[in-house]
mmCIF file as Biopython writes it, N, C-alpha, C and O atoms, coordinates in Angstrom:
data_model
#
loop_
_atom_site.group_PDB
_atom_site.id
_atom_site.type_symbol
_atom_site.label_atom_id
_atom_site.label_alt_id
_atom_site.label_comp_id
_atom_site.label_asym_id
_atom_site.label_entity_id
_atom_site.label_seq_id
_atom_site.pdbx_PDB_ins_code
_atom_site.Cartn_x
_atom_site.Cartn_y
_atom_site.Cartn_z
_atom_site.occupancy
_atom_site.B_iso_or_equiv
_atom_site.auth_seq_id
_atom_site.auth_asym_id
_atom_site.pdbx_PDB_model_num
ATOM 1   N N  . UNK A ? 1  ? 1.411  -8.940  -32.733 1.0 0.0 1  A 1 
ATOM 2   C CA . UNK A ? 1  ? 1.437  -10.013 -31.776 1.0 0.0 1  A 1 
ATOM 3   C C  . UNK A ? 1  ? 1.005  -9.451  -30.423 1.0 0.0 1  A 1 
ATOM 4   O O  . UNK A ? 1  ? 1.168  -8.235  -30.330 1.0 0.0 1  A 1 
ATOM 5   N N  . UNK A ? 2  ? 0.394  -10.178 -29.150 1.0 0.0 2  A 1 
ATOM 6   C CA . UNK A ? 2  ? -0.067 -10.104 -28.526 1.0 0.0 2  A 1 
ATOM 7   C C  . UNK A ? 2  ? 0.247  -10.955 -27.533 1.0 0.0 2  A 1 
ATOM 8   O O  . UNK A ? 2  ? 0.348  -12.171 -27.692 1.0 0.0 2  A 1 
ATOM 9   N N  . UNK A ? 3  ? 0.471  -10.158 -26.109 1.0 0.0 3  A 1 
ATOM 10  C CA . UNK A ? 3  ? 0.672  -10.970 -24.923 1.0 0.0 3  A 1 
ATOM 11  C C  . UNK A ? 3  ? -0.298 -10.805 -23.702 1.0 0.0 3  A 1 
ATOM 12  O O  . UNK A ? 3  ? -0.753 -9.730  -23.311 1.0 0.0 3  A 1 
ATOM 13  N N  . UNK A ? 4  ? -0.470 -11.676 -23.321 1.0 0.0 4  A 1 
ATOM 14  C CA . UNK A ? 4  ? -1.259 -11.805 -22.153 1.0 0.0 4  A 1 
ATOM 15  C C  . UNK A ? 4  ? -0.568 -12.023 -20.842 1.0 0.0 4  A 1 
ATOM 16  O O  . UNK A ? 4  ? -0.566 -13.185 -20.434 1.0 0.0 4  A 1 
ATOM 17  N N  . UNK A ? 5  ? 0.178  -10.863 -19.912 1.0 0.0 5  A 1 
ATOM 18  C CA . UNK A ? 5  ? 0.743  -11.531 -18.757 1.0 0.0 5  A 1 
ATOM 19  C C  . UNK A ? 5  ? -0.076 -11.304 -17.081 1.0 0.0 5  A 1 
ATOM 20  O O  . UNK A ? 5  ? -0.712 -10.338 -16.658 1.0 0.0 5  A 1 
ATOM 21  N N  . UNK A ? 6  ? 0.180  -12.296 -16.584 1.0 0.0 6  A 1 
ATOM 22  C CA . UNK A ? 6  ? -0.754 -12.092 -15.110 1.0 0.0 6  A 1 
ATOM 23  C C  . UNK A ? 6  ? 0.168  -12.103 -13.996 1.0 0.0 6  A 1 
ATOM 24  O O  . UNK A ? 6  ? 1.010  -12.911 -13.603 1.0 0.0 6  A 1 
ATOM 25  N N  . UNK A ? 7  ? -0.351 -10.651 -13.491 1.0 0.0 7  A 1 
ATOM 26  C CA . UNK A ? 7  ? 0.987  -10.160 -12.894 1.0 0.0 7  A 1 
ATOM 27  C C  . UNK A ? 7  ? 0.152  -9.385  -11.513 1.0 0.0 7  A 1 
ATOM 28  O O  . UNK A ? 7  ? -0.672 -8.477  -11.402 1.0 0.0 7  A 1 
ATOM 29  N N  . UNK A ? 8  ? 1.133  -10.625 -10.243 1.0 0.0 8  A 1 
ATOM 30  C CA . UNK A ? 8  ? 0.801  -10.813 -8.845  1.0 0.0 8  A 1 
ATOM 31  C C  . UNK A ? 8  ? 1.311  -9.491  -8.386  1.0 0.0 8  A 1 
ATOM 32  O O  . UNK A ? 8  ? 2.035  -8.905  -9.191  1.0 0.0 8  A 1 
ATOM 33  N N  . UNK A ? 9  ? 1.021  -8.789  -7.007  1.0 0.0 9  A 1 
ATOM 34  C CA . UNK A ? 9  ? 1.379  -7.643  -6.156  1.0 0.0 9  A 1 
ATOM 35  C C  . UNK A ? 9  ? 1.031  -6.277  -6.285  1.0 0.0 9  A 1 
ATOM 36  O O  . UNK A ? 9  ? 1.049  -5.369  -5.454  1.0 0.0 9  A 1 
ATOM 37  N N  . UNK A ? 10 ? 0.590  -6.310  -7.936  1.0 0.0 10 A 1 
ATOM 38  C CA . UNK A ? 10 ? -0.094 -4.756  -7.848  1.0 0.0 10 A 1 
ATOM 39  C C  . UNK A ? 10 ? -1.603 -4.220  -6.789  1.0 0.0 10 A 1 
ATOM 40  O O  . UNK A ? 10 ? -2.543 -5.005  -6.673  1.0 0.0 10 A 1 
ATOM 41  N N  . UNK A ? 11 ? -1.619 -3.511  -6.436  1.0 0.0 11 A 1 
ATOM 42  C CA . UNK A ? 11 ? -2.015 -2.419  -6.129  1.0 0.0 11 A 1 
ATOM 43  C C  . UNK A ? 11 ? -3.018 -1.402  -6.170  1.0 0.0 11 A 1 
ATOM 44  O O  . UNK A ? 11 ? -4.123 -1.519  -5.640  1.0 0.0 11 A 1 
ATOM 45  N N  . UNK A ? 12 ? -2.539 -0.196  -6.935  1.0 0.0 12 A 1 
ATOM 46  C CA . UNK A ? 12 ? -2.746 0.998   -7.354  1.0 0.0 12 A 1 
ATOM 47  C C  . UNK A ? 12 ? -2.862 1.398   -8.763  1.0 0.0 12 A 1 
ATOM 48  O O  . UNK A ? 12 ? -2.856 0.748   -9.809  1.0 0.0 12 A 1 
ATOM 49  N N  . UNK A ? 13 ? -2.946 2.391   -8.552  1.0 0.0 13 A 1 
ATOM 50  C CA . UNK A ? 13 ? -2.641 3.242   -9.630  1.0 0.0 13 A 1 
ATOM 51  C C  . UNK A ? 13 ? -0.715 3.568   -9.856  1.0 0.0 13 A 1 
ATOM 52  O O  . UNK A ? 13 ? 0.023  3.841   -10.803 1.0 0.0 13 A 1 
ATOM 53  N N  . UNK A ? 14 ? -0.603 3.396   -8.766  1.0 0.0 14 A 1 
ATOM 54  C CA . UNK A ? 14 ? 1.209  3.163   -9.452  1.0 0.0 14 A 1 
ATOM 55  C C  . UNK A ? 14 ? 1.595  2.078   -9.453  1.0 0.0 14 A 1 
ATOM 56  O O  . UNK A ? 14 ? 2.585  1.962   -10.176 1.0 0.0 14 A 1 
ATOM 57  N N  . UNK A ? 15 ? 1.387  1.468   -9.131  1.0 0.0 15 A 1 
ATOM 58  C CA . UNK A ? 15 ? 1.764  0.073   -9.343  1.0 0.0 15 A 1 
ATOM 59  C C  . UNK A ? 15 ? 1.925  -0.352  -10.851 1.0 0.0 15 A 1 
ATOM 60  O O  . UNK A ? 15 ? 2.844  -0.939  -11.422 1.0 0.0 15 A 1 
ATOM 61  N N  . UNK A ? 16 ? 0.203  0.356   -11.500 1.0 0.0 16 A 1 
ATOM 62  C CA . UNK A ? 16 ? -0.066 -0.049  -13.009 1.0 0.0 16 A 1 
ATOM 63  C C  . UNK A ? 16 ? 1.037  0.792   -13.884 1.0 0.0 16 A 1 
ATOM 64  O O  . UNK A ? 16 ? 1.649  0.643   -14.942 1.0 0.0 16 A 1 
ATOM 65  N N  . UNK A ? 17 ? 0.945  1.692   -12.911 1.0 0.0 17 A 1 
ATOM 66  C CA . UNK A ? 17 ? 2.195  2.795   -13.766 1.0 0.0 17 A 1 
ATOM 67  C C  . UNK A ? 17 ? 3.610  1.943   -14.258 1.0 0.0 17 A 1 
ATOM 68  O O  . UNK A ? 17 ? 4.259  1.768   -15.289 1.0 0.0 17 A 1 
ATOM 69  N N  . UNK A ? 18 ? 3.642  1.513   -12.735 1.0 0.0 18 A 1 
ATOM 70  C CA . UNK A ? 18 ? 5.280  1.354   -13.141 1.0 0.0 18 A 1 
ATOM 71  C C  . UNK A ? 18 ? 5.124  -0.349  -13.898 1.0 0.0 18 A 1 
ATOM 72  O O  . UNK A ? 18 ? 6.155  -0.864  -14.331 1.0 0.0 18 A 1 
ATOM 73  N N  . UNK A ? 19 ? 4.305  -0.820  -13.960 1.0 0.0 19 A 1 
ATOM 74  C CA . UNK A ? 19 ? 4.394  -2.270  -15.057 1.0 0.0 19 A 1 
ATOM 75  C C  . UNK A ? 19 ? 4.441  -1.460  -16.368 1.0 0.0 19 A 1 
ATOM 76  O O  . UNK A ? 19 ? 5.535  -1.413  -16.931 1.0 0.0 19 A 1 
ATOM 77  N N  . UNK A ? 20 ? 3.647  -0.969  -16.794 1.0 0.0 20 A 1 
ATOM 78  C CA . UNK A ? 20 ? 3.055  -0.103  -17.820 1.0 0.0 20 A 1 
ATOM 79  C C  . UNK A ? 20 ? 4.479  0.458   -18.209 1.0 0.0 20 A 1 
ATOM 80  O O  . UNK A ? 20 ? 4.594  0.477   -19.435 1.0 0.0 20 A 1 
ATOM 81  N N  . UNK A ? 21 ? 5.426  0.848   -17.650 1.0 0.0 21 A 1 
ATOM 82  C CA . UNK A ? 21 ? 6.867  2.031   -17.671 1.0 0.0 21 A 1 
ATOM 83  C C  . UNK A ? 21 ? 7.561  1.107   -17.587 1.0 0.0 21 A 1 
ATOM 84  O O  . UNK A ? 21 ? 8.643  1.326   -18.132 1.0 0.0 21 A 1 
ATOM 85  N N  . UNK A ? 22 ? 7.463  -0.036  -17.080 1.0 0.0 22 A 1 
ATOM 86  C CA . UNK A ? 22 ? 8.763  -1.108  -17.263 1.0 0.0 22 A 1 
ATOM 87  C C  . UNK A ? 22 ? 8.878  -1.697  -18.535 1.0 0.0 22 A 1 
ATOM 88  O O  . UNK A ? 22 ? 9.940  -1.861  -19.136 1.0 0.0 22 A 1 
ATOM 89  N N  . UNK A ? 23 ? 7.404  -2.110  -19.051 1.0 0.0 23 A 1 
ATOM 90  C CA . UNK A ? 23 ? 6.983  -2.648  -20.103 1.0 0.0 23 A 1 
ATOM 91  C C  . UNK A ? 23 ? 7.676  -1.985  -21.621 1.0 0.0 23 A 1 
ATOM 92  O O  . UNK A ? 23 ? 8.339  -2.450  -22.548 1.0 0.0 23 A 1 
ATOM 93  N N  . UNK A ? 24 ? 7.192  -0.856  -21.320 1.0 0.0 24 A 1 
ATOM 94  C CA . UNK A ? 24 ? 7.537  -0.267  -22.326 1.0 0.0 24 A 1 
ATOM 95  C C  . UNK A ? 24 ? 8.885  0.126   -22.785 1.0 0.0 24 A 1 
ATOM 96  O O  . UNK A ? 24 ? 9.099  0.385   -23.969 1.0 0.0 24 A 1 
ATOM 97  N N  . UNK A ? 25 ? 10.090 0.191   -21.582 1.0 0.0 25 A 1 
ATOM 98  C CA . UNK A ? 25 ? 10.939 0.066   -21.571 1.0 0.0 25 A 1 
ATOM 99  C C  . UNK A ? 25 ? 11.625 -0.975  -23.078 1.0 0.0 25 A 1 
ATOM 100 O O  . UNK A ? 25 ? 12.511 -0.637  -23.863 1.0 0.0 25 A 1 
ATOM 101 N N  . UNK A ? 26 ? 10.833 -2.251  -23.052 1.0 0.0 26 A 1 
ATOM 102 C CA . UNK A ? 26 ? 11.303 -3.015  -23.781 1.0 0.0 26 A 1 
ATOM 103 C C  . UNK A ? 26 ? 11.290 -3.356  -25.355 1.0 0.0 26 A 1 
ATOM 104 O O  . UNK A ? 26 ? 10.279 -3.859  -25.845 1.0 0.0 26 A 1 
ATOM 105 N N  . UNK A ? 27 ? 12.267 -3.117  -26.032 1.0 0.0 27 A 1 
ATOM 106 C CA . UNK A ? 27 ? 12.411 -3.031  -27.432 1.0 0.0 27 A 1 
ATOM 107 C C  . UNK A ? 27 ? 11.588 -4.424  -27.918 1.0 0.0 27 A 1 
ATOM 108 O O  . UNK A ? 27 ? 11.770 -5.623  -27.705 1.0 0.0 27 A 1 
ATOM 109 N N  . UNK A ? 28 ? 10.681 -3.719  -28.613 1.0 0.0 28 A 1 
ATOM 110 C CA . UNK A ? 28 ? 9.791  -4.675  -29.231 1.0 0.0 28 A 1 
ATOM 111 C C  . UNK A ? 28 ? 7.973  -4.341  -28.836 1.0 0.0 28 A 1 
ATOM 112 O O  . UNK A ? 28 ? 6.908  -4.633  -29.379 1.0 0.0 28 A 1 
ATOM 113 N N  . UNK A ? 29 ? 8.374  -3.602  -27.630 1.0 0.0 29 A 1 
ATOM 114 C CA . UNK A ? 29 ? 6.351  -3.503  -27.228 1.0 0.0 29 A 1 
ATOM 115 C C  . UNK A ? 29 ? 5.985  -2.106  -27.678 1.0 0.0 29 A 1 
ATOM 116 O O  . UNK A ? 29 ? 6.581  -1.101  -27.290 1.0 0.0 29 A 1 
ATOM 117 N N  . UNK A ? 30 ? 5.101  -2.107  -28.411 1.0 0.0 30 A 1 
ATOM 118 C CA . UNK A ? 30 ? 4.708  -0.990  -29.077 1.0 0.0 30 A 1 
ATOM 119 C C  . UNK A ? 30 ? 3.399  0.033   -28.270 1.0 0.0 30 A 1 
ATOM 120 O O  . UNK A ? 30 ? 3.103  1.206   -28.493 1.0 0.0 30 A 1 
ATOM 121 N N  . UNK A ? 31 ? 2.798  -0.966  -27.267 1.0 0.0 31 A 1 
ATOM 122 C CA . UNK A ? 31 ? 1.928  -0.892  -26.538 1.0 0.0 31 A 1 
ATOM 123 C C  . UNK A ? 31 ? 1.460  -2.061  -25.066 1.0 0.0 31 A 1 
ATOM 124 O O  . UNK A ? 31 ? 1.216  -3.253  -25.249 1.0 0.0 31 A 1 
ATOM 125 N N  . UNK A ? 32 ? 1.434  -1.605  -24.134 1.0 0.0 32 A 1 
ATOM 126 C CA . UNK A ? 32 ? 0.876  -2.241  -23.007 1.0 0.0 32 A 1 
ATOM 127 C C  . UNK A ? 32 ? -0.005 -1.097  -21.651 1.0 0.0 32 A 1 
ATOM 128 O O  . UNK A ? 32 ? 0.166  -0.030  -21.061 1.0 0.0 32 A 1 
ATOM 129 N N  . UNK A ? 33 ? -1.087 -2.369  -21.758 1.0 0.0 33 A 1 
ATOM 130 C CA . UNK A ? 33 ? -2.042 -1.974  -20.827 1.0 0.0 33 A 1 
ATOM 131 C C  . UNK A ? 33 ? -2.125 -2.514  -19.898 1.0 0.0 33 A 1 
ATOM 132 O O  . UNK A ? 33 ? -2.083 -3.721  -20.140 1.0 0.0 33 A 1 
ATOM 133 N N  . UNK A ? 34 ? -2.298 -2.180  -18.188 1.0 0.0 34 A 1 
ATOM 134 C CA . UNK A ? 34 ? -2.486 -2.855  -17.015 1.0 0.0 34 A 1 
ATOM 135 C C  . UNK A ? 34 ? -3.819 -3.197  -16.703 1.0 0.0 34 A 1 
ATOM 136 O O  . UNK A ? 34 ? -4.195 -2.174  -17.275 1.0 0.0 34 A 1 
ATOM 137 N N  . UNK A ? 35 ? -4.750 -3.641  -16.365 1.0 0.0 35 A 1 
ATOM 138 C CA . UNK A ? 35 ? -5.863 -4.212  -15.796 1.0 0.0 35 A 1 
ATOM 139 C C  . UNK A ? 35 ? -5.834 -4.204  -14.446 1.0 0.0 35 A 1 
ATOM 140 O O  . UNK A ? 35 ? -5.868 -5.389  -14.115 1.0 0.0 35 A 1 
ATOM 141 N N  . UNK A ? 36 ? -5.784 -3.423  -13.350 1.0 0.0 36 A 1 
ATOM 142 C CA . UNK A ? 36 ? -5.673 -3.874  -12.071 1.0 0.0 36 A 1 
ATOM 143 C C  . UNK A ? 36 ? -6.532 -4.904  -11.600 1.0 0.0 36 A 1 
ATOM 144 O O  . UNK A ? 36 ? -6.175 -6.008  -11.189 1.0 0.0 36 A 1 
ATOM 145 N N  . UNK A ? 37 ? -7.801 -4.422  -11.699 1.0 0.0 37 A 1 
ATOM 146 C CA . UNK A ? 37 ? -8.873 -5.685  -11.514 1.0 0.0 37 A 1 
ATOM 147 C C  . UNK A ? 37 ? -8.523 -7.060  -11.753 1.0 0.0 37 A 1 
ATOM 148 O O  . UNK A ? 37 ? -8.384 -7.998  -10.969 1.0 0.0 37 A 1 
ATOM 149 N N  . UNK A ? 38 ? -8.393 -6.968  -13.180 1.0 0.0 38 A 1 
ATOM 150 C CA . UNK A ? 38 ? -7.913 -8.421  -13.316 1.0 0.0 38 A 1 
ATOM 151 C C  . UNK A ? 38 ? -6.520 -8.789  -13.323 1.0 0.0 38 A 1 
ATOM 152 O O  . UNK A ? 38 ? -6.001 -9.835  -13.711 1.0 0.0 38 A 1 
ATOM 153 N N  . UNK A ? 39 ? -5.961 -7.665  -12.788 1.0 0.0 39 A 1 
ATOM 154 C CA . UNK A ? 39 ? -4.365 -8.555  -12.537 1.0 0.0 39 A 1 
ATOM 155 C C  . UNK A ? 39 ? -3.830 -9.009  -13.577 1.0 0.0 39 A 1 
ATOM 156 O O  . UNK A ? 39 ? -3.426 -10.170 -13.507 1.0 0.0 39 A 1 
ATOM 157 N N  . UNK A ? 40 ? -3.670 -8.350  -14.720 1.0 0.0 40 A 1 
ATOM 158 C CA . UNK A ? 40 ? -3.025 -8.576  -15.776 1.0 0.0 40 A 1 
ATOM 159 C C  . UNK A ? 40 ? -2.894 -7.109  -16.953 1.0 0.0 40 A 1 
ATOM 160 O O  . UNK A ? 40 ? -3.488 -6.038  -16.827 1.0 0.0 40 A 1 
ATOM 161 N N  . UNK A ? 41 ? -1.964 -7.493  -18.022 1.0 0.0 41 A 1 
ATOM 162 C CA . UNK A ? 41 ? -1.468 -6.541  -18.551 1.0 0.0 41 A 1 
ATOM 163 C C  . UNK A ? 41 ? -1.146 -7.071  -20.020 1.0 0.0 41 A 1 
ATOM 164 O O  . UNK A ? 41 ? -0.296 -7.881  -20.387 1.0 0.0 41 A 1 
ATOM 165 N N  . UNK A ? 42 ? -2.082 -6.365  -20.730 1.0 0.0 42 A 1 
ATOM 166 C CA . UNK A ? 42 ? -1.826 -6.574  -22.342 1.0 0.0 42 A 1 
ATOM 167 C C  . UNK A ? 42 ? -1.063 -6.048  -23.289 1.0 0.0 42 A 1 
ATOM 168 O O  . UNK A ? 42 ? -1.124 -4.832  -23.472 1.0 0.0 42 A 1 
ATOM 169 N N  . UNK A ? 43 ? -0.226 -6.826  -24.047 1.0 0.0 43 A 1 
ATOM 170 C CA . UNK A ? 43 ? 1.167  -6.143  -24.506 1.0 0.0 43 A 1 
ATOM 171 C C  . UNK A ? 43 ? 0.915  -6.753  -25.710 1.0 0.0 43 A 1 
ATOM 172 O O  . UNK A ? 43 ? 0.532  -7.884  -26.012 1.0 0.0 43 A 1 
ATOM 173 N N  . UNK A ? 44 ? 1.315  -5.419  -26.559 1.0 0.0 44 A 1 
ATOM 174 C CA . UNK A ? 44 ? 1.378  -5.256  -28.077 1.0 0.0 44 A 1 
ATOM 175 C C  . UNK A ? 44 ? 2.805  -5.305  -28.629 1.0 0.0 44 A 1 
ATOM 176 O O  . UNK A ? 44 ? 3.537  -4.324  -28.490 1.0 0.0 44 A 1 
ATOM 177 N N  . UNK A ? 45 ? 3.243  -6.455  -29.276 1.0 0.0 45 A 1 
ATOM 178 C CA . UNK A ? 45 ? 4.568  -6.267  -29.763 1.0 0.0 45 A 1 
ATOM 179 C C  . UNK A ? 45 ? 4.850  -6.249  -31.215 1.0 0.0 45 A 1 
ATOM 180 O O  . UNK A ? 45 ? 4.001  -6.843  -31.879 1.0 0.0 45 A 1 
ATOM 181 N N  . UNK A ? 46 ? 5.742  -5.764  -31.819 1.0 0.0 46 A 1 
ATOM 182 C CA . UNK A ? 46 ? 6.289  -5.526  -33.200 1.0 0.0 46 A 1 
ATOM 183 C C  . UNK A ? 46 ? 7.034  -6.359  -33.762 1.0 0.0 46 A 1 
ATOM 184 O O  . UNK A ? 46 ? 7.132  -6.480  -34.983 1.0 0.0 46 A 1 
ATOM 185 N N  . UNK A ? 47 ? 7.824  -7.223  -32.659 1.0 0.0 47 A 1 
ATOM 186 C CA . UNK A ? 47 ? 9.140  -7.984  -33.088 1.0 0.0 47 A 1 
ATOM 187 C C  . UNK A ? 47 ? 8.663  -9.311  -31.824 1.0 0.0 47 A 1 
ATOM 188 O O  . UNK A ? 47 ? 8.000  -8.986  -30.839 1.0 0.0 47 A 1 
ATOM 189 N N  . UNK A ? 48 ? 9.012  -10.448 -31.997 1.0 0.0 48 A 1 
ATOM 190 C CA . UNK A ? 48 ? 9.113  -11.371 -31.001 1.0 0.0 48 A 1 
ATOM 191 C C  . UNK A ? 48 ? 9.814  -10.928 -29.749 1.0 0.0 48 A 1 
ATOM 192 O O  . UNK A ? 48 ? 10.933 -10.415 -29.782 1.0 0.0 48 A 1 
ATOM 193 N N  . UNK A ? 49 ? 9.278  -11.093 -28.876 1.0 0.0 49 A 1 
ATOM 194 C CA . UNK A ? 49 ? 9.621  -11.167 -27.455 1.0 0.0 49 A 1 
ATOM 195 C C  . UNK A ? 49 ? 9.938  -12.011 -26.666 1.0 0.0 49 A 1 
ATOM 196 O O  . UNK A ? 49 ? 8.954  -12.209 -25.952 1.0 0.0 49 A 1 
ATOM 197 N N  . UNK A ? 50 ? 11.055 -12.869 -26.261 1.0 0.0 50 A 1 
ATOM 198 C CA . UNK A ? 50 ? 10.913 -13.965 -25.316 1.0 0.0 50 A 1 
ATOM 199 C C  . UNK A ? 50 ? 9.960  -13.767 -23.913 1.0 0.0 50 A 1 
ATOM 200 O O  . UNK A ? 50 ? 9.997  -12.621 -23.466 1.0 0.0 50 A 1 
ATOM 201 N N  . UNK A ? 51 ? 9.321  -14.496 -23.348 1.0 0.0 51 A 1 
ATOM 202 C CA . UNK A ? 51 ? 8.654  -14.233 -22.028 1.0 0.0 51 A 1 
ATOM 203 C C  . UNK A ? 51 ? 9.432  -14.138 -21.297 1.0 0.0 51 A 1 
ATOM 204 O O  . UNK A ? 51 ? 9.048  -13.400 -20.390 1.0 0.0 51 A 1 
ATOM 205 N N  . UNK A ? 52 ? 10.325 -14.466 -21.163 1.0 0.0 52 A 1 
ATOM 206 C CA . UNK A ? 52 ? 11.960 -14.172 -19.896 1.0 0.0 52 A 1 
ATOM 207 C C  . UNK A ? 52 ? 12.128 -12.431 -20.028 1.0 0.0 52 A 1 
ATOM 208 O O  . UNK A ? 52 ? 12.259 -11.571 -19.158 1.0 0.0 52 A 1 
ATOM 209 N N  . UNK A ? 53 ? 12.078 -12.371 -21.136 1.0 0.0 53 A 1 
ATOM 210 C CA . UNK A ? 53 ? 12.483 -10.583 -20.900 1.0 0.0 53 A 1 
ATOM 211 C C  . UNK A ? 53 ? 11.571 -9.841  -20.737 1.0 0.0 53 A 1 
ATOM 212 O O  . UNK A ? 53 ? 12.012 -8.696  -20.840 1.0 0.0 53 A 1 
ATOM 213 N N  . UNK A ? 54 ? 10.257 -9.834  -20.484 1.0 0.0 54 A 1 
ATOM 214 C CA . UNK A ? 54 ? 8.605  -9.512  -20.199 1.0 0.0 54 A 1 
ATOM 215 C C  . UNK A ? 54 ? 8.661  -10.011 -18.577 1.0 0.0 54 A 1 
ATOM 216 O O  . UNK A ? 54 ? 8.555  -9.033  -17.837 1.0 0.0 54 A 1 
ATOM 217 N N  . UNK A ? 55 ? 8.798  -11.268 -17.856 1.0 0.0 55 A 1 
ATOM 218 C CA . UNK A ? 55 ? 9.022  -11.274 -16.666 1.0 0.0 55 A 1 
ATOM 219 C C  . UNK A ? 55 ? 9.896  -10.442 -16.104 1.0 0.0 55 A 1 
ATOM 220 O O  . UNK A ? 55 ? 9.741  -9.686  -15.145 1.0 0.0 55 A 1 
ATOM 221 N N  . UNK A ? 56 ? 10.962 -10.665 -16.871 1.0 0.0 56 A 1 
ATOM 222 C CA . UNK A ? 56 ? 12.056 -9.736  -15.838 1.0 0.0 56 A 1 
ATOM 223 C C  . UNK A ? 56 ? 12.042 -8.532  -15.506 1.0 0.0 56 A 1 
ATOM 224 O O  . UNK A ? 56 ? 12.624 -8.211  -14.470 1.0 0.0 56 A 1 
ATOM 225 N N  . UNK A ? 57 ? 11.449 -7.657  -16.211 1.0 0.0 57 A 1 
ATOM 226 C CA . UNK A ? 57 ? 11.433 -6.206  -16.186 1.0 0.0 57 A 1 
ATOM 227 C C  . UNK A ? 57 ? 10.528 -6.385  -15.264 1.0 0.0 57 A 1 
ATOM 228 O O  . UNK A ? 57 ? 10.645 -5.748  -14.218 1.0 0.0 57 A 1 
ATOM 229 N N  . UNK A ? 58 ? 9.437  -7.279  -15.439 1.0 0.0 58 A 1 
ATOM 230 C CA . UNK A ? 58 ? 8.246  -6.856  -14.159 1.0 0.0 58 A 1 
ATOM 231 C C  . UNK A ? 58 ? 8.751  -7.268  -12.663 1.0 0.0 58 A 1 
ATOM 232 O O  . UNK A ? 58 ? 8.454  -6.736  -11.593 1.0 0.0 58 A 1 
ATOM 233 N N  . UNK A ? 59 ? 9.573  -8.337  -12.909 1.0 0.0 59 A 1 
ATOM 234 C CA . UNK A ? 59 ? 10.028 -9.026  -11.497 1.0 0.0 59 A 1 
ATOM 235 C C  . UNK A ? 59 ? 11.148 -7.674  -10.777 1.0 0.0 59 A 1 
ATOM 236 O O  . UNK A ? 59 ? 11.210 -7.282  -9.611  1.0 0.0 59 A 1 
ATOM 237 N N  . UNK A ? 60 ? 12.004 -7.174  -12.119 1.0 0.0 60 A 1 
ATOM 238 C CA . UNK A ? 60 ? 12.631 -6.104  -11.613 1.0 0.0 60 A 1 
ATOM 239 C C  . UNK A ? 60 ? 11.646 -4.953  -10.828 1.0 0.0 60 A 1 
ATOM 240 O O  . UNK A ? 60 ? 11.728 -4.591  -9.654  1.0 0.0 60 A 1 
ATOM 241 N N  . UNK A ? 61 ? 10.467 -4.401  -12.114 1.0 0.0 61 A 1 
ATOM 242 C CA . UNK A ? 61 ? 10.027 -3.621  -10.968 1.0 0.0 61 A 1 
ATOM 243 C C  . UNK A ? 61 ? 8.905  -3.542  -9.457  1.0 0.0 61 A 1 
ATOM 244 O O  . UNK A ? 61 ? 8.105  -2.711  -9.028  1.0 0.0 61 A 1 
ATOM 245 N N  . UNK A ? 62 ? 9.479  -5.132  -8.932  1.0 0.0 62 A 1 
ATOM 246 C CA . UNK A ? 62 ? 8.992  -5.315  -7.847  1.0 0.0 62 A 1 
ATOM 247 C C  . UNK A ? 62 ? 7.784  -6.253  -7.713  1.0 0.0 62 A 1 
ATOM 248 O O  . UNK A ? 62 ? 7.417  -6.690  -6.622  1.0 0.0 62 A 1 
ATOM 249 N N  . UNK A ? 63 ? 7.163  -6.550  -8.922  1.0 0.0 63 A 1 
ATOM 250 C CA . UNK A ? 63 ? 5.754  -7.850  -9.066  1.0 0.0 63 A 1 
ATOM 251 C C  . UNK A ? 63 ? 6.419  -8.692  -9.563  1.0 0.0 63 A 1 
ATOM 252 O O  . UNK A ? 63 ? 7.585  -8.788  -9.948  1.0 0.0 63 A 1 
ATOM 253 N N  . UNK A ? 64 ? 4.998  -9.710  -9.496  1.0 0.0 64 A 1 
ATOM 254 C CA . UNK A ? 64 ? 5.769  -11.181 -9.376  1.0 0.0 64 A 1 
ATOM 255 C C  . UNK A ? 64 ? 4.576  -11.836 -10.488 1.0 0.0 64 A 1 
ATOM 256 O O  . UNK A ? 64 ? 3.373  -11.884 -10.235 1.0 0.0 64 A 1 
ATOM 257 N N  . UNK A ? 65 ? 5.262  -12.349 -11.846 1.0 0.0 65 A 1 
ATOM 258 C CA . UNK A ? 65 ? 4.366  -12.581 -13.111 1.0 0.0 65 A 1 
ATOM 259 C C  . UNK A ? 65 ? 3.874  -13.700 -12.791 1.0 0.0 65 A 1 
ATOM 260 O O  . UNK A ? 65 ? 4.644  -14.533 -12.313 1.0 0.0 65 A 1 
ATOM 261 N N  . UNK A ? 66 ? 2.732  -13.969 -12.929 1.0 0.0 66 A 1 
ATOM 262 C CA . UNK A ? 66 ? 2.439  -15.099 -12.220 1.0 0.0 66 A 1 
ATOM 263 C C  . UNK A ? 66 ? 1.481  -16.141 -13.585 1.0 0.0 66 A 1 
ATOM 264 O O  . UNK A ? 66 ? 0.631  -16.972 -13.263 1.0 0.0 66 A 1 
ATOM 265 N N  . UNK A ? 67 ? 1.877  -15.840 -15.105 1.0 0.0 67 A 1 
ATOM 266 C CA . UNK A ? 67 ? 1.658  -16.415 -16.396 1.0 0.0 67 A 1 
ATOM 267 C C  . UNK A ? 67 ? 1.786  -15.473 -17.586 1.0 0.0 67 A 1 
ATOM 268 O O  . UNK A ? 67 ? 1.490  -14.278 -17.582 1.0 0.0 67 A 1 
ATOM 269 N N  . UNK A ? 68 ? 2.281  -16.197 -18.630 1.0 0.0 68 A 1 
ATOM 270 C CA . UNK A ? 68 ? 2.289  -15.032 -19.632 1.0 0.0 68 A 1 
ATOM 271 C C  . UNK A ? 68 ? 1.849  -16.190 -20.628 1.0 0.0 68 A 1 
ATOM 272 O O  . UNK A ? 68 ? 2.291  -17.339 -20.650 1.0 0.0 68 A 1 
ATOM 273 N N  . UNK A ? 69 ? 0.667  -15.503 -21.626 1.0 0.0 69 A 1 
ATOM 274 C CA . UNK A ? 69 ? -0.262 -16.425 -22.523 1.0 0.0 69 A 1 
ATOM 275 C C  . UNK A ? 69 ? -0.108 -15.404 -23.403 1.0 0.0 69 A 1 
ATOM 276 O O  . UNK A ? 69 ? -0.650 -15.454 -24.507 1.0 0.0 69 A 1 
#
């Protein structure tokens, strides 16, 4: 399964880091990639994910999700 989230305030190169490190944090993503350019971040999951727990980690680490498809 596959997520598409678009995610406002990044940056950098750390910025992508720490979505990328929050992300992964979460039981179920087996893989996620940041896009700075395009302001979004592709997430590979194993198990269903609610989008509430994919926002939150990002809202925790400081961005602001601004869609998850």
């Amino acid at each position: 399964m596959q997520k598409i989230i678009n995610i406002d305030g990044m940056s950098c190169g750390h910025c992508t880091a720490a979505v990328e490190k929050a992300l992964g944090s979460v039981n179920g993503v087996t893989d996620a990639k940041v896009d700075l350019a395009a302001k979004r971040a592709v997430v590979h999951l194993n198990i269903p994910v609610d989008d509430e727990v994919l926002a939150d980690v990002i809202n925790n680490a400081g961005f602001t999700v601004a869609g998850i498809q």
